[in-house]
N, C-alpha and C positions, 0 to 999 in steps of 0.2 A: 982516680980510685974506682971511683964507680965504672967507668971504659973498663978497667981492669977486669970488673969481678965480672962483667959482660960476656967480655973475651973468654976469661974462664968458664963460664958458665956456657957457653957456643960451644968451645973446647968438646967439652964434657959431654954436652950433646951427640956432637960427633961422632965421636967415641962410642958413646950410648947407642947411635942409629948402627951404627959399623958394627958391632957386637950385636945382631937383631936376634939370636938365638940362645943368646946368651940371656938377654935381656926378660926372652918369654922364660926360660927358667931360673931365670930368679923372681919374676912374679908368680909364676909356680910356686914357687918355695914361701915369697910371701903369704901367698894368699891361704898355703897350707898352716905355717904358724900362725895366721892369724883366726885359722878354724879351728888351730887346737885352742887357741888360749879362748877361744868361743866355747869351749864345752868345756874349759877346762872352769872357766868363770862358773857358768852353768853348773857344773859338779857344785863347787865351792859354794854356788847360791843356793842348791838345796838341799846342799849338806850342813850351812851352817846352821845355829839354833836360833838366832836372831833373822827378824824377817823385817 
């Protein structure tokens, strides 16, 4: 079971390393939702009335 999930998890890598352009543009895209929901928290923290 555990050999299994290895395997898959190598798999996946592979995959991952072989797709290397791919990979930068989906951390792109990460790293972008993850600056909206940064300002978006941000909006919400000092917009709301309780602090």
């Amino acid at each position: 079971m555990f050999l299994w999930q290895e395997l898959r998890f190598f798999s996946f890598l592979s995959s991952f390393l072989r797709s290397g352009s791919q990979a930068m543009t989906l951390a792109a895209d990460y790293r972008r939702l993850n600056l909206f929901f940064d300002i978006e928290s941000l909006f919400r923290y000092e917009n709301s009335p309780v602090y």
